[in-house]
N, C-alpha and C positions, 0 to 999 in steps of 0.2 A: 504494500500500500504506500502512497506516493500524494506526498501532501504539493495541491498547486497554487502558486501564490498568482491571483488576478490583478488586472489593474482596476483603480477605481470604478471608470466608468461600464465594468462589466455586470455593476447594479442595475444601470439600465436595462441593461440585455435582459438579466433575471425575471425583472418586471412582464419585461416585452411578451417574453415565451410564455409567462406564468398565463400573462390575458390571452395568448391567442391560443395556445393549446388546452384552456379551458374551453372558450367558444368554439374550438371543434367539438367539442362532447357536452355540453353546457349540462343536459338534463342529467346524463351520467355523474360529473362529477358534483351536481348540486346535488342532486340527492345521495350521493355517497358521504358526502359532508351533512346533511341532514341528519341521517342516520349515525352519523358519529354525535351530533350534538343530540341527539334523541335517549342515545344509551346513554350518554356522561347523565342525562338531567334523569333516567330513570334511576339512576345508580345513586345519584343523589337524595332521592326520598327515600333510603333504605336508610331507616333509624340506625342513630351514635353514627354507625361507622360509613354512611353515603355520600358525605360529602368527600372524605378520603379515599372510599374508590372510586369516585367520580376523576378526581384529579390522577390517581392512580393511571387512568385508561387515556389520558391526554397524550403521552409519548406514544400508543397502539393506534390510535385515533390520528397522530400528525402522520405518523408510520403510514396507514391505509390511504389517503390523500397522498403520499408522496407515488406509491406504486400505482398509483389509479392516474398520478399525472405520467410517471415512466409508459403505464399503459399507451394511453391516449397519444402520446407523442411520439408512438410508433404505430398507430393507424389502428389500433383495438381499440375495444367496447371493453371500460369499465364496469363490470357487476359491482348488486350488492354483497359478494361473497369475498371481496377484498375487506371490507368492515375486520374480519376474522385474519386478516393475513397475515396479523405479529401471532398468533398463535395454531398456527397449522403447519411450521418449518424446520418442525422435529422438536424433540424433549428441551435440549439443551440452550438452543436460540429462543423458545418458550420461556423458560426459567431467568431468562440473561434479560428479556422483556419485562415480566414480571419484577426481577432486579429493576430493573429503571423506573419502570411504574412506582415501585416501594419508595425509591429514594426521593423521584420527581415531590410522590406527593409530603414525604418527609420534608425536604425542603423548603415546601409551600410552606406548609404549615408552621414551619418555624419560624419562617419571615413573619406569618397573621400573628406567631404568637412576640414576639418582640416589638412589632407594632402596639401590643396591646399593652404592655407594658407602658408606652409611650400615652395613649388616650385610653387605658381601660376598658379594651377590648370593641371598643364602638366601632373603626375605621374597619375592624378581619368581620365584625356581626353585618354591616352595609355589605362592604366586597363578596361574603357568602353568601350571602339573600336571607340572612338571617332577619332582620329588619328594614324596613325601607328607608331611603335617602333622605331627610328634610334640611331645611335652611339651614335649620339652627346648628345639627352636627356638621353642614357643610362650609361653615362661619367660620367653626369650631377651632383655637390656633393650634391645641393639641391631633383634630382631626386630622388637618392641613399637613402639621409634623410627619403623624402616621403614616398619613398617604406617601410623602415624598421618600419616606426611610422605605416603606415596600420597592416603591418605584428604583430604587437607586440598588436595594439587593434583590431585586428582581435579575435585573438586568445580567451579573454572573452567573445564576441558574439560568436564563435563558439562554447562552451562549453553551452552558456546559451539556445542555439537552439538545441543541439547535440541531446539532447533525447526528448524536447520540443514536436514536432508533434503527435509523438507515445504518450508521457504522455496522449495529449487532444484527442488521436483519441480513443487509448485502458480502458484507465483508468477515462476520463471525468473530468480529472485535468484542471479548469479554466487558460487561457492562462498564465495570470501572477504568480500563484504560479507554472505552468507548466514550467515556465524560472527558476525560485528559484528552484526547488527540479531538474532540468537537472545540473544547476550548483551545485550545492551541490554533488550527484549524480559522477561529471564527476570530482571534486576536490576529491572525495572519493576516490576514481579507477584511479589517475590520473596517478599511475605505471603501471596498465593495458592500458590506455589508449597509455600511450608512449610506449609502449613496441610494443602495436597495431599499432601505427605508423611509429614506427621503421622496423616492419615487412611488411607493407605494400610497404616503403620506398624500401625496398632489394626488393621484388618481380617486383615495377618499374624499379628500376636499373637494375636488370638479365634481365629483360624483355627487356629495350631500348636494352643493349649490345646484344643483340640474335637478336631483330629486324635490326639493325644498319648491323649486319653483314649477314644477308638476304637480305640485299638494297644494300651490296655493291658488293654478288654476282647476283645481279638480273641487277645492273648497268652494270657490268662485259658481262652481256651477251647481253647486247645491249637493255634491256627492255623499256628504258628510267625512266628518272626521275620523271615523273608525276606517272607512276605505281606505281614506290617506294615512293612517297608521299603520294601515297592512300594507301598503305601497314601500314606506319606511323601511319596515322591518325586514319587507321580503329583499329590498336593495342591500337594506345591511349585511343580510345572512349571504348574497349571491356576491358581494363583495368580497366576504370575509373567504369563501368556497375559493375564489380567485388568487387569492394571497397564498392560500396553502395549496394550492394546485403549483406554485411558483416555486415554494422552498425545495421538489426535489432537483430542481438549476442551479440552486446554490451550493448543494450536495454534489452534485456530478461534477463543475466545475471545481472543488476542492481539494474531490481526492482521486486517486486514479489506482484501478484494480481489474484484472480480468473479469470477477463477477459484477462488477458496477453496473446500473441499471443504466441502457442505453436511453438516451435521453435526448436527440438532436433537435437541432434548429429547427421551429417548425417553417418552413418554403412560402416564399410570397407567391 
């Protein structure tokens, strides 16, 4: 395995691939991304411990969206039978997944709970859906604290998980050095990375402003606002499908292996 160092500008690229090898398969990959956020939010009403596997299943769930974009960008049809693919790849890459799930959702949680330390558990009870958002906790200076300390040790488990899944599903990298070579890996390409999130960041933004102004001529016409709330929502979720249909480009161009998922350019 063979770590590649990009230049900046090959975030855009990422971007590029991620939107148009979605829109070859649009229905496919939305609903496979459906279906991943369907099981996290079942998994989550399972009393004490659903919120912990919910987060637990987020590295199977990035994993299934990575191989369903590999799919797609070589001319196949995504099923819903990828949803299962971090667990059908023999005992041992199961176990190595499972590992990552454990630690991911470890992780989380320790950030919610040092956070809570900071404002007394208010900012991890919001973030979980434990209670809902108002003014006053979002005033709040210790909220405010909370929020940014997640946001700031977010940011190294994201990078230690980013290529994590793919390392142990394509390559059979043991979980823990599979966290070590994603972080190295994403600290290498860290100006591709930003540059990738900066691009993703404008295609949000264009994308609310366009929808924003669709809702308030649909308001205009008397459609109501629950339509234009499902207008929203449906754009967020087909958004969000698009971003992760992206990250296995970030993955292909990082590291280089005979079993790596082909993944090419998709042709104008």
């Amino acid at each position: 395995m063979k770590l590649h160092i990009v230049p900046a500008r090959t975030g855009l690229e990422w971007t590029r691939l991620g939107l148009r090898v979605f829109w070859r398969q649009p229905m496919a990959l939305a609903a496979l991304f459906f279906l991943c956020m369907a099981a996290m939010s079942l998994a989550t009403a399972l009393p004490l411990v659903g919120p912990a596997i919910a987060l637990a299943l987020l590295p199977s769930a990035t994993l299934a969206m990575m191989v369903a974009a590999a799919e797609a960008s070589q001319g196949r049809m995504p099923t819903p039978a990828l949803l299962l693919v971090a667990f059908r790849t023999g005992r041992e890459r199961l176990n190595a997944m499972l590992t990552l799930g454990a630690l991911y959702a470890g992780g989380f949680l320790l950030i919610m709970g040092l956070t809570a330390a900071i404002d007394g558990g208010q900012f991890a009870s919001i973030y979980m859906g434990g209670q809902p958002m108002t003014r006053e906790a979002a005033e709040s200076g210790s909220f405010q604290a909370a929020m940014w300390v997640s946001m700031l040790l977010y940011l190294p488990l994201s990078l230690l998980f980013w290529h994590a899944p793919a390392l142990v599903h394509w390559h059979g990298v043991p979980p823990v050095k599979a966290l070590f070579f994603s972080l190295v890996a994403c600290l290498r390409n860290l100006g591709a990375l930003t540059v990738y999130a900066l691009a993703w960041l404008g295609v949000f933004v264009i994308a609310g402003m366009v929808v924003s102004l669709v809702v308030a001529l649909l308001s205009g016409l008397g459609l109501g606002m629950g339509f234009a709330g499902g207008v929203m929502v449906g754009t967020a979720m087909m958004l969000a499908a698009m971003f992760f249909t992206s990250v296995v480009f970030t993955f292909r161009d990082s590291f280089e292996a005979p079993q790596a998922p082909q993944a090419p350019a998709a042709q104008d």
